[in-house]
C-alpha positions in Angstrom: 0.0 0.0 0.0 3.1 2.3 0.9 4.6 1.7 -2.7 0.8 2.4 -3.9 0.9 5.7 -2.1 4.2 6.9 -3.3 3.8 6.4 -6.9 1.8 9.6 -7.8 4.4 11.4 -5.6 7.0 9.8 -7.8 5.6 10.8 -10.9 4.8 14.2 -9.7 8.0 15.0 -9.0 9.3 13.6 -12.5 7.1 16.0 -14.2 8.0 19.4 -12.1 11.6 17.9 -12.7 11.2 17.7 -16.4 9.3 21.0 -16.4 12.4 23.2 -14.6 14.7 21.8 -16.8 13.0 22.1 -20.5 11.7 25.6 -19.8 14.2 27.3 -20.1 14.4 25.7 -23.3 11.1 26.3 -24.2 11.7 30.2 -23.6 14.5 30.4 -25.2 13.2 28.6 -29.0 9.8 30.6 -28.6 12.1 34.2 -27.9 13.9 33.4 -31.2 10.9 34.0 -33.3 8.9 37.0 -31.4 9.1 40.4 -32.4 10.9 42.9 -30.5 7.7 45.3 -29.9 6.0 41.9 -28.2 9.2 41.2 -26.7 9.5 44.2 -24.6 5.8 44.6 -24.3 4.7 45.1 -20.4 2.4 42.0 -19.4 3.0 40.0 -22.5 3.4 36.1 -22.2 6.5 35.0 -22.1 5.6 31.6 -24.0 2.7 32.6 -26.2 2.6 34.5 -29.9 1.0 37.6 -29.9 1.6 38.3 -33.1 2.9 36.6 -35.9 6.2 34.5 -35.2 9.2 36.2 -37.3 12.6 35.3 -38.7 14.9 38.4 -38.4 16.5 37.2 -35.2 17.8 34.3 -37.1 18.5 36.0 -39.9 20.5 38.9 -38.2 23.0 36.5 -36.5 23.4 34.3 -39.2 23.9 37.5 -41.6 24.8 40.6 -39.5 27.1 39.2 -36.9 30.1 37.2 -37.3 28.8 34.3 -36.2 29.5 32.3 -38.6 33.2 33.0 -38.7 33.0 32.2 -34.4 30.9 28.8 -35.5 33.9 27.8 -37.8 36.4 28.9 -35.4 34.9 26.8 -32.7 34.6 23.5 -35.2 38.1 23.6 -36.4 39.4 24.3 -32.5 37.0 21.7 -31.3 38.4 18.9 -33.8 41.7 19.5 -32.9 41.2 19.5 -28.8 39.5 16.2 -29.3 41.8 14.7 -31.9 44.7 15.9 -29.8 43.0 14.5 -26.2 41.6 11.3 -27.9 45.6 11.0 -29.2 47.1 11.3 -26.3 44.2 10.2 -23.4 43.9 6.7 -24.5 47.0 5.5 -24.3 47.6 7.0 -21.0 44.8 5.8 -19.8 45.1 2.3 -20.9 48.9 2.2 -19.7 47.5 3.5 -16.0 44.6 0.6 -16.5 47.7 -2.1 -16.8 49.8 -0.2 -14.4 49.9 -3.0 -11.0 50.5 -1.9 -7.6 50.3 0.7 -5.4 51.0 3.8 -8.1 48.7 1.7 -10.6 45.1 1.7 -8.1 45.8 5.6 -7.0 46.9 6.7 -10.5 43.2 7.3 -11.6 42.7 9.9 -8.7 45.8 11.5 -9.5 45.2 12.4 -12.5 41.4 13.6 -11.9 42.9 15.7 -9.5 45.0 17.8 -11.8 41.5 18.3 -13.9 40.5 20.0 -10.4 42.9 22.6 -10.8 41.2 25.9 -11.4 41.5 27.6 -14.9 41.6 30.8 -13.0 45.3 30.0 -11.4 46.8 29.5 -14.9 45.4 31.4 -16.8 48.1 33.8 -16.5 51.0 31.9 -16.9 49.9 30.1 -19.6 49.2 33.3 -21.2 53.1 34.5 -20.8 53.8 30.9 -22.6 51.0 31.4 -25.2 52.6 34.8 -26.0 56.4 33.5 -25.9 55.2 30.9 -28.6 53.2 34.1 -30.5 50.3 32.1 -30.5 48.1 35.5 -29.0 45.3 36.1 -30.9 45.2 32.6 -33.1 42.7 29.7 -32.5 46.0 28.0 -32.3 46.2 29.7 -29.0 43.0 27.2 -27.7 44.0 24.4 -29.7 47.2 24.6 -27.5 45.4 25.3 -24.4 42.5 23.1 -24.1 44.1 20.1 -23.9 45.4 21.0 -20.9 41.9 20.5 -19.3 40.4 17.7 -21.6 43.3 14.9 -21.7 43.8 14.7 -17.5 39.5 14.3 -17.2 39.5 11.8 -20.7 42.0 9.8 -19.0 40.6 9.6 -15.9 37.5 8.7 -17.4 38.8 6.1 -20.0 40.7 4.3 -17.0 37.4 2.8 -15.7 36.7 1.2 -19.2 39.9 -0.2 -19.5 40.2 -1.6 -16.5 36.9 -3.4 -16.6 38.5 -5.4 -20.0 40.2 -8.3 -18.2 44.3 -8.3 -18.8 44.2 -12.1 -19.6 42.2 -10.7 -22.6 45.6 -8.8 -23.7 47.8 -12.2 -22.7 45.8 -14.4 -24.7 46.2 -12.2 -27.7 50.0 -11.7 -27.4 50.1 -16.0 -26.9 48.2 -15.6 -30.3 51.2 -13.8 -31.9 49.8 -10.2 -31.5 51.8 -7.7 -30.5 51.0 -5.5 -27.9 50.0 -2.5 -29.9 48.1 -5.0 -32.0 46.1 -6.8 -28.9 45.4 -2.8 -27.9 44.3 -2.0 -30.9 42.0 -5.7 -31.9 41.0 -6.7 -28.4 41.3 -3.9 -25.7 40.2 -0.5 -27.7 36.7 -2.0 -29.2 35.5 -2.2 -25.7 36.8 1.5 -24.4 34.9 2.8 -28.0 31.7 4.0 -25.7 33.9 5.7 -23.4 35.8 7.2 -26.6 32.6 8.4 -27.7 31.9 10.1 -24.1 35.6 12.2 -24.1 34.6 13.2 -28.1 31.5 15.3 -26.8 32.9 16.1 -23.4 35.9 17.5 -25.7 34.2 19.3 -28.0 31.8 20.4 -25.7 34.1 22.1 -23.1 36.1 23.8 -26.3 32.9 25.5 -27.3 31.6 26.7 -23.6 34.9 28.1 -22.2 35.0 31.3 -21.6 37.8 32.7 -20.1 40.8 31.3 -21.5 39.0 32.3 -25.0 38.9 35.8 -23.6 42.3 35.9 -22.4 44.1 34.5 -25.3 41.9 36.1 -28.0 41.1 39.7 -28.8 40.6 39.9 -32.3 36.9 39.1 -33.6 37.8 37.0 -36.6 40.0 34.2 -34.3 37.2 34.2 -31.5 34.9 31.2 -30.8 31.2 31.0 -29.8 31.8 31.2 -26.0 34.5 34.8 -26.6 32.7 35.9 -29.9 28.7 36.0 -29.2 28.7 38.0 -26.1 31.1 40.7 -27.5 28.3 41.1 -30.7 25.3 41.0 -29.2 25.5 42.4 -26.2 26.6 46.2 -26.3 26.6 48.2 -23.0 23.4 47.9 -21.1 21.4 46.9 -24.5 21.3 42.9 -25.0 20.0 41.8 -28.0 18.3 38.7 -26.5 16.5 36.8 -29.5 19.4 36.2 -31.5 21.3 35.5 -28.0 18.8 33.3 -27.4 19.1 31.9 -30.9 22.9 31.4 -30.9 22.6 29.5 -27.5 19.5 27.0 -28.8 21.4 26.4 -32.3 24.8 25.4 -30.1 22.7 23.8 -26.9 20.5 21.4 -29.2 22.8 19.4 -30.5 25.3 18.9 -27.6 22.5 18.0 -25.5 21.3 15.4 -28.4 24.8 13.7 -27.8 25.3 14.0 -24.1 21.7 12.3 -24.1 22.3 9.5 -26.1 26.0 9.2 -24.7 24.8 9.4 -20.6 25.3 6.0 -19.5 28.4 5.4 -20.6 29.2 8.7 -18.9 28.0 7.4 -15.8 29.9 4.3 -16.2 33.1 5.7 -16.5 32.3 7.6 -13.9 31.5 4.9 -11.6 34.3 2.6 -13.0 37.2 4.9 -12.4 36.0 6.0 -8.9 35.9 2.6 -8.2 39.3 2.0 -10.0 40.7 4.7 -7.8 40.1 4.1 -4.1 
């Protein structure tokens, strides 16, 4: 009867959850398309079409702002933090996973520990080393940087799905006349591909939203990205030019959130895996 009892409860808490979180959402996709005299009309609804829905917000970023140039930007950055953390993450990881030993069951906490480190306490020196290399003012400038947060929180992550792939899997290949890059790259690596897939959109994701080493390193409007470049065109002084905010934030929002959806459990499960992996 208890269980009986709770179930509405349950239910009504799933729908007030799935009502704060999509929203925002919702407010966002209907502001793209309303005209600024509803907009800023006094006692309007937020969520309902006064008049008739309209296309210049879209139209204005896509035409009037550089967004397209910061949308670039952040694709060619965002390819090369993950190729460069997917290059160098997995094979860290996967020599941690086979590491025995003291060093080998703390190594996974180690290295989520340096992804703890605050952006804010380096920012400035690796500033002085992005300007020694003349990198200021490049996307090269992130490319270099970005790593630096992606590969130590890939590899952390990546440790738990290598170490749930049994070693005797890699000694039974090597007794089959692999080598050991071969037994990595035929036995070990198809079952760390989920987790793969999870550092791609964490990756590409994290080189799109940050903010303040994009601000730092990058001045000039045609080498900004999304995260540097939107808020420095549409929003001037005290006047914010919120549909095509909003519209810039729903086109970049959408399809992250697509991937992180379909990409959450194995999130989870590295999460779960390499804090186990570590204690």
């Amino acid at each position: 009867m208890r269980t009986a009892a709770r179930k509405p409860l349950f239910y009504a808490a799933i729908v007030l959850l799935v009502l704060f979180t999509t929203l925002p959402v919702l407010y966002a996709v209907i502001t793209i398309f309303k005209r600024e005299s509803e907009l800023y009309r006094f006692g309007s609804n937020p969520f309902l079409y006064e008049t008739s829905p309209t296309l210049d917000h879209l139209i204005y970023l896509f035409t009037d702002t550089a967004f397209p140039t910061f949308a670039m930007n952040s694709l060619i950055i965002g390819l090369l933090v993950v190729a460069i953390t997917v290059a160098l993450a997995v094979p860290a990881a996967y020599a941690l996973a086979r590491l025995t030993g003291h060093w080998g069951e703390r190594s996974g906490m180690a290295i989520f520990l340096v992804y703890l480190i605050p952006p804010t306490l380096l920012f400035i020196p690796l500033f002085r080393i992005v300007v020694a290399l003349g990198l200021a003012n490049t996307i090269w400038s992130l490319v270099l940087v970005l790593p630096t947060i992606t590969i130590p929180f890939c590899t952390w992550l990546l440790l738990g799905f290598f170490r749930s792939v049994p070693p005797q899997l890699d000694e039974a290949a090597l007794l089959d006349g692999c080598t050991r890059l071969q037994a990595f790259w035929k036995v070990v690596l198809p079952q760390a591909l989920p987790g793969i897939g999870a550092c791609i959109v964490f990756a590409f994701s994290l080189s799109l939203s940050n903010y303040i080493y994009a601000v730092t390193f990058v001045s000039e409007s045609a080498a900004r990205n999304i995260s540097a470049g939107v808020p420095t065109e549409l929003i001037r002084g005290d006047v914010y030019f919120w549909p095509s905010l909003m519209a810039a934030t729903t086109v970049v929002a959408i399809p992250l959130g697509i991937a992180y959806g379909l990409l959450f459990d194995y999130l989870v499960r590295g999460f779960q895996s390499a804090g186990a992996g570590g204690e």
